[in-house]
VEXZATI-418320 format. One line per field, with one value per residue (C-alpha): residue number from 1; chain; x negated, y negated, z negated. Coordinates in steps of 0.001 Angstrom, whole numbers, plus 500000, padded with zeros to 6 digits. Each point is the difference from the previous one (the first is absolute). Example, Ala and Ser with C-alpha at 12.3 -4.5 7.8 and 13.67 -1.06 7.14 Angstrom:
<pts>
pati c(1,2)
kolpa c(A,A)
east c(487700,498630)
north c(504500,496560)
up c(492200,500660)
</pts>
This chain:
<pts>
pati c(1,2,3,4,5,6,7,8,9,10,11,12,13,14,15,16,17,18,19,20,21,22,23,24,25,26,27,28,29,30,31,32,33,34,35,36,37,38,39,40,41,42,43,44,45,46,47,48,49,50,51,52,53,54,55,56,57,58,59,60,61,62,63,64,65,66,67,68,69,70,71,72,73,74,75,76,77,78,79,80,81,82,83,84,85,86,87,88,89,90,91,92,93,94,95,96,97,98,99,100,101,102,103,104,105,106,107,108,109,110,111,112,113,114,115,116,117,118,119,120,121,122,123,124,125,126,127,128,129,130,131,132,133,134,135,136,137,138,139,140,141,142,143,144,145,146,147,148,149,150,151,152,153,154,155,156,157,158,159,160,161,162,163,164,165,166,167,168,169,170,171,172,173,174,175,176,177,178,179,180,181,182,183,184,185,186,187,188,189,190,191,192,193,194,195,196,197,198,199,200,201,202,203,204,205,206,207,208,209,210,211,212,213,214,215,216,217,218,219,220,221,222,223,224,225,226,227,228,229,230,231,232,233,234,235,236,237,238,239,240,241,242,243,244,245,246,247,248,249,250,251,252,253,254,255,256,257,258,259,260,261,262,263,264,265,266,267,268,269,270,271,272,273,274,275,276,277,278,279,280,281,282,283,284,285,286,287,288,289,290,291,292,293,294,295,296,297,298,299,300,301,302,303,304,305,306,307,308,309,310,311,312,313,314,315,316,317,318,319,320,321,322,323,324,325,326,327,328,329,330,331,332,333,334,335,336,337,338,339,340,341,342,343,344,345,346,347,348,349,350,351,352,353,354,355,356,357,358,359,360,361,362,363,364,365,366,367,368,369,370,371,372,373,374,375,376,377,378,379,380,381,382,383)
kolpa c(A,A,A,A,A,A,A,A,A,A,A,A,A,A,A,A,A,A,A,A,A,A,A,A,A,A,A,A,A,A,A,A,A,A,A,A,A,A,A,A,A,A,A,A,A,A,A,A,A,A,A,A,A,A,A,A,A,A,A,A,A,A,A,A,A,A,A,A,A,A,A,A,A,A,A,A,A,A,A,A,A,A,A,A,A,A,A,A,A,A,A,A,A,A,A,A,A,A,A,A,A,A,A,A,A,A,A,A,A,A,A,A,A,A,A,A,A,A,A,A,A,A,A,A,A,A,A,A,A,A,A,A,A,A,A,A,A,A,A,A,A,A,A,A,A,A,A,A,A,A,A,A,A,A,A,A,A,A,A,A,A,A,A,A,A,A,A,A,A,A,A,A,A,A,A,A,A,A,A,A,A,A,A,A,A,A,A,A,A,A,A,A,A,A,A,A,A,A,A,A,A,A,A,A,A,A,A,A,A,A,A,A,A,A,A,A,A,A,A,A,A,A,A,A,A,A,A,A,A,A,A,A,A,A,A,A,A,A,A,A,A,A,A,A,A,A,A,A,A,A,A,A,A,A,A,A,A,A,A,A,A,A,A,A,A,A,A,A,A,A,A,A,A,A,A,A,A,A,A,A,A,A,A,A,A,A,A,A,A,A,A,A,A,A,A,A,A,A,A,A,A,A,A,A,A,A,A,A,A,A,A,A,A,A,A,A,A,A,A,A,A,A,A,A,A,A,A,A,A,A,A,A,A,A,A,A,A,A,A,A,A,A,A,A,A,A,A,A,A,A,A,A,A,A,A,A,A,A,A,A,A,A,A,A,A,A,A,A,A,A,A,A,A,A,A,A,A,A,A,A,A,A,A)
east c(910931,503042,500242,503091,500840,501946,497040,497845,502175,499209,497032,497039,499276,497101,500087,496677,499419,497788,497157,497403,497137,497204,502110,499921,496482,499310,501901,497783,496643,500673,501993,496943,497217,502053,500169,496953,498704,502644,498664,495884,500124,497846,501089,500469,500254,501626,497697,501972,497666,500421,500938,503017,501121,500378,501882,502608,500152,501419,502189,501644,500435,502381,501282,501293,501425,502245,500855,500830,502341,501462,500991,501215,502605,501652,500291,501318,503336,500356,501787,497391,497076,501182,499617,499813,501885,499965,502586,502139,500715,500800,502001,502426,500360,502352,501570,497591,497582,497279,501156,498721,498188,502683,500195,500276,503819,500739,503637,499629,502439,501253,501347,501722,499269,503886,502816,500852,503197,499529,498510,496473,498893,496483,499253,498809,495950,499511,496130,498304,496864,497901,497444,497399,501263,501857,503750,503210,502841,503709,501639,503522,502536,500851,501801,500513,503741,501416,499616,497439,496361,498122,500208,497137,498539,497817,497096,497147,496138,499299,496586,500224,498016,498853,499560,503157,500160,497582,502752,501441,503264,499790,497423,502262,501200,499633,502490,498356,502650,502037,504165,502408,500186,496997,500097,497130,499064,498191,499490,501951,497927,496381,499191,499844,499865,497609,497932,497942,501392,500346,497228,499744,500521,503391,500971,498840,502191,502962,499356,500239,503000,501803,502412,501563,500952,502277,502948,500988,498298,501241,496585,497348,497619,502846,499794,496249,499728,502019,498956,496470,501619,500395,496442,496690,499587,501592,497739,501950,503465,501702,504078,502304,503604,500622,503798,502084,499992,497713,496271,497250,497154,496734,497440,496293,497900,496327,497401,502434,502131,503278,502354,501946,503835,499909,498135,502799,502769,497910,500561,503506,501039,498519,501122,503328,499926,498148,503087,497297,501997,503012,503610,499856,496374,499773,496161,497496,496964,497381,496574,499013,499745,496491,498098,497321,497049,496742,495841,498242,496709,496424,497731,496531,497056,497907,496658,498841,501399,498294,498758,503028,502077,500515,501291,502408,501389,500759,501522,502443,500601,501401,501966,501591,501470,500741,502257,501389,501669,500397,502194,502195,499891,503299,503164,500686,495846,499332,497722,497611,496403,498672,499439,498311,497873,499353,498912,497905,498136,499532,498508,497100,501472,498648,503175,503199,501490,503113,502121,503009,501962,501823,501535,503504,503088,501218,503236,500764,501236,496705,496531,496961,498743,496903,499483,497165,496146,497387,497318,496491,496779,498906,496486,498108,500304,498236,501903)
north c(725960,502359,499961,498276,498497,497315,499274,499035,496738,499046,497894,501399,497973,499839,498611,499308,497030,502573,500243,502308,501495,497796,496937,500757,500480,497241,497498,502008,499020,496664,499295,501162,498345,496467,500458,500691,496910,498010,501205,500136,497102,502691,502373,503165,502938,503610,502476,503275,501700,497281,501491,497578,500232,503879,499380,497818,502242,502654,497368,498707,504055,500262,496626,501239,503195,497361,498252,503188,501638,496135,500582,503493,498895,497522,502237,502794,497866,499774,502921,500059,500572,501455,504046,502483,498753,496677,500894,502169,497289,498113,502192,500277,496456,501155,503178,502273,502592,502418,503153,502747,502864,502511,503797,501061,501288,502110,502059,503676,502569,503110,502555,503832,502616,500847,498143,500955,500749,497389,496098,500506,497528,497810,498332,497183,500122,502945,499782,500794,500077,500212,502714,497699,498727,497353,500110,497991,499890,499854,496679,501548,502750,501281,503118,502132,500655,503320,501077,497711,500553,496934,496578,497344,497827,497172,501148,497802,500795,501109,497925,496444,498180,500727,504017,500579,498515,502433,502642,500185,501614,503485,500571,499484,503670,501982,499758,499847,501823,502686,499466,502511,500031,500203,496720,498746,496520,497276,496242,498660,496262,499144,498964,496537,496998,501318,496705,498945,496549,497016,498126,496006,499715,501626,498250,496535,500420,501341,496791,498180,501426,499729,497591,501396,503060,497868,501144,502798,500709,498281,498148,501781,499209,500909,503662,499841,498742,502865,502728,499353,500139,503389,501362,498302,502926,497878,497993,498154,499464,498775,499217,498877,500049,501966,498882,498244,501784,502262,500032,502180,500100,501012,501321,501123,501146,500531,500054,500197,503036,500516,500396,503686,500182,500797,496200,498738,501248,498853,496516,499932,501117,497423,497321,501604,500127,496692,498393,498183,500953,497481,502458,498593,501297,503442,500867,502166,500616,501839,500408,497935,501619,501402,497927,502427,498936,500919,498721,500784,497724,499676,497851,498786,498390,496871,501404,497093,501753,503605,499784,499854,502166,503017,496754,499162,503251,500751,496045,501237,502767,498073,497847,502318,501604,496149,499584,502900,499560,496037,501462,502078,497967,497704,500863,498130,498977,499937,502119,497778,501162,496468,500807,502857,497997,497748,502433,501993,496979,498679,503624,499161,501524,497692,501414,502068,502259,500225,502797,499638,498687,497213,497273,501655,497989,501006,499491,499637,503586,501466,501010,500887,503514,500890,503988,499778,498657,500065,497721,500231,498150,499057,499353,496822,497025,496844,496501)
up c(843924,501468,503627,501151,502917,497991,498272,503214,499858,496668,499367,498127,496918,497254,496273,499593,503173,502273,497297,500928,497843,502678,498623,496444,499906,502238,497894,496656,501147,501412,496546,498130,501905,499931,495828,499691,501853,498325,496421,500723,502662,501830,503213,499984,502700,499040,502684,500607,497341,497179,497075,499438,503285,499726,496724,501456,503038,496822,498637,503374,500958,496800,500189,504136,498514,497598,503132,501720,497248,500564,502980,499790,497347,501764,503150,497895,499464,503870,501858,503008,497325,497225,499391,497357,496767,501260,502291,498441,497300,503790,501215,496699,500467,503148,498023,502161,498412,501363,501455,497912,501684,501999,501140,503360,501258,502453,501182,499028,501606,498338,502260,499502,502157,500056,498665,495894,498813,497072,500067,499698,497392,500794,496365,499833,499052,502040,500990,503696,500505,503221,498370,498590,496143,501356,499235,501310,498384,500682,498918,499882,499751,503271,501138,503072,500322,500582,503625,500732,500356,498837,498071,499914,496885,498986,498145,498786,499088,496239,500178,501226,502238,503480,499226,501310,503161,501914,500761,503812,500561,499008,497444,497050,500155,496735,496941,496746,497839,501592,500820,499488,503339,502682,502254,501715,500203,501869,500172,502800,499834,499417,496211,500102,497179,497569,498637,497726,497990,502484,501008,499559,504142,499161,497158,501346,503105,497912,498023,502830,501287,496714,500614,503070,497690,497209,502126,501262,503836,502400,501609,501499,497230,497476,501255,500406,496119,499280,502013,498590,496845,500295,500466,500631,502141,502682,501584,502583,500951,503440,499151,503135,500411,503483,499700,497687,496827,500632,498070,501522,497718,500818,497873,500295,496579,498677,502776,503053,498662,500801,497804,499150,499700,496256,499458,502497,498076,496821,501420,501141,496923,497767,502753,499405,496029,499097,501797,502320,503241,501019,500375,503648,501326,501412,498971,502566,498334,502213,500719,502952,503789,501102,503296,501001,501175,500823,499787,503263,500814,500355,498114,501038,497443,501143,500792,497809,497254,500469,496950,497708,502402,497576,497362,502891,500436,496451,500062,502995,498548,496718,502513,501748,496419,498932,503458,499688,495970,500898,503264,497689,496822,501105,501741,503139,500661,503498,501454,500640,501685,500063,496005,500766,502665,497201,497601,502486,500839,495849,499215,502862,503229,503097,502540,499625,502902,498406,501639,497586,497942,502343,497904,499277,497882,497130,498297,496560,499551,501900,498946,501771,499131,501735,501684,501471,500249,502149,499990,501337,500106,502872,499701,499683,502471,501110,499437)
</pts>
């Protein structure tokens, strides 16, 4: 079942009435024992190791896989269950389709050691690669004018999926195929994007959001339909209006990552071409501002617990990564140390001397980003 918020509202339902496998083979014995009495006037009592009793134990196992494949079917016609095939035939019921897997994108720049006395021509396909068999390549025709030094282009990853999105600004510096001329060249934005085809959490909240999207933008949700349109890359999405007529959307991908300016321009563009913009908004599309913060505590272990202290450590340990992603995993969360408090405490921790972070609010254009850790055990401690 996808993992929207929207969903929590919605009651949970069942086809089947609650039955359980203890019920079916409840209601198999006792239906047994009473027709047996009610043919042979005599009692009779199935014991755990009765031959019959085993046997309808084997019948009532199928008979609650029936039940269960029941139940699955008429969840898999409902939004907040369905998945896989199920809800793509769903989702075309609202005109919206899975995103296939994507490349990464990324800006790369071409630049002259001294102006040319001629355009120097950039074609479009031109491969760069960072060294290691993985190319990029240029989207479009570009050109660096005479007396000027440099031009920049969209390029894309050759191989889609997330291969492409490990390069940093910088390591895109080789051409593939030599120029007639001897630029260099570097990529001026991390590669971003690159995805494999949209999971069911994406396309049920799409789904969901479907309606808002039958015009052009206008609503919040109308741009957030749209801008997660684009990619399933893009994770979350804050949109405000700073001042009349002016959008500011903010965007945050996979696993916290920020977005490059290649994927940015990737998304104003088709914003711009699928006519989803209205002629009077003025767009800003942006990755959100970085909150730093830091981890600095001490954690102590019930001495009634000595014995599973090593367990508790690795626990924190796990805890402290699971704050740290759930911190950065949504634009505009507070940074909140009562979860980590909380988390601390479920992983087996008796007592926190939390040093830092203090509870710090967040807008809807911020995200927390966290720089440094330190966290030490403090030894074990009576209640």
């Amino acid at each position: 079942m996808p993992n929207i918020e929207e969903f929590r509202n919605i009651p949970d339902i069942n086809f089947i009435d609650g039955v359980t496998l203890e019920n079916l083979r409840n209601e198999a014995v006792a239906d047994y024992e009473s027709e047996y009495e009610r043919i042979t006037g005599e009692s009779k009592t199935l014991y755990p190791a009765d031959p019959i009793r085993i046997l309808l134990y084997t019948y009532t196992l199928k008979l609650y896989q029936l039940y269960q494949y029941v139940d699955r079917s008429g969840k898999q016609d409902l939004l907040k269950y369905s998945r896989g095939g199920f809800l793509d035939n769903i989702a075309a019921l609202r005109s919206v389709a899975r995103l296939p897997i994507q490349a990464a994108q990324t800006l790369l720049t071409f630049t002259l050691s001294a102006p040319l006395e001629y355009a120097a021509l950039i074609p479009m396909g031109k491969e760069v690669t960072g060294g290691d068999n993985v190319f990029f390549r240029v989207t479009r025709t570009g050109e660096i004018p005479i007396g000027e030094i440099e031009v920049t282009l969209p390029a894309v990853c050759t191989q889609s999926g997330s291969v492409g999105n490990q390069y940093p600004i910088g390591i895109l510096n080789t051409i593939v195929q030599p120029l007639p001329f001897t630029p260099s060249v570097r990529n001026i934005s991390p590669a971003s994007g690159g995805v494999d085809e949209e999971s069911d959490q994406s396309l049920a909240e799409r789904t969901f959001l479907a309606p808002s999207g039958f015009s052009v933008a206008g609503p919040d949700e109308a741009y957030i339909f749209w801008v997660k349109t684009y990619s399933q890359a893009i994770t979350d999405v804050n949109v405000f209006m700073p001042e009349p007529g002016t959008v500011d959307i903010r965007i945050l991908l996979n696993d916290g990552e920020l977005p490059g300016q290649g994927f940015i321009e990737g998304l104003f563009a088709f914003l711009k071409e699928n006519k989803v913009r209205p002629l009077t908004d003025k767009v800003l599309i942006a990755p959100p501002d970085l909150v730093d913060y830091s981890i600095e505590l001490i954690y102590y272990i019930s001495t009634k617990d000595r014995n599973t202290a090593g367990t508790i450590q690795e626990r924190v340990s796990l805890a402290l990564k699971y704050y740290s992603a759930w911190q950065n995993q949504k634009i505009g969360r507070d940074i909140n140390p009562d979860t980590l408090r909380q988390l601390f405490r479920e992983a087996g921790a008796k007592r926190l001397d939390l040093r830092s972070p203090d509870f710090t609010l967040l807008t809807g254009v911020q995200l927390a980003r966290l720089v440094n850790t330190h966290v030490v055990y403090g030894g074990l401690e009576d209640d």
